[in-house]
C-alpha angles and dihedrals in degrees: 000000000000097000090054092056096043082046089050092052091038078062107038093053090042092065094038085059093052099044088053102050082049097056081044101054090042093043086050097051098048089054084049097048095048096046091056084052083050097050098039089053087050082050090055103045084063122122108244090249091062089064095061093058106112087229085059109045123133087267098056100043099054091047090048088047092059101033114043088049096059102043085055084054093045091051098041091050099054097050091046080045096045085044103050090051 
């Protein structure tokens, strides 16, 4: 009788773990996604002469673009995370 209900809980909080790293990884890359159409639009809305600039060259911008997103989304996961448990 004991073993079924520690089993039950075992379970239970099994598939609560899972349903929240779930929410938290959807919930992540929709932050991310809409930081880098964010950033993009900002991109857009430049003068010409800010893109010759050498700091803003194609290169840069598309790196910035994939990496400064998801470092946003790394760091805020693992404080809600840190945080709902």
């Amino acid at each position: 009788m004991v073993m079924e209900s520690e089993f039950i809980i075992f379970f239970e909080y099994l598939c609560l773990f899972c349903l929240q790293g779930y929410c938290f990884g959807y919930s992540g890359e929709h932050l991310t996604a809409r930081l880098r159409r964010l950033a993009f639009k900002a991109m857009l809305r430049q003068d010409i002469s800010w893109f010759d600039d050498h700091k803003n060259t194609t290169g840069a911008l598309t790196t910035r673009l994939a990496t400064d997103a998801s470092q946003v989304q790394g760091v805020g996961n693992s404080h809600l995370r840190t945080v709902t448990q």
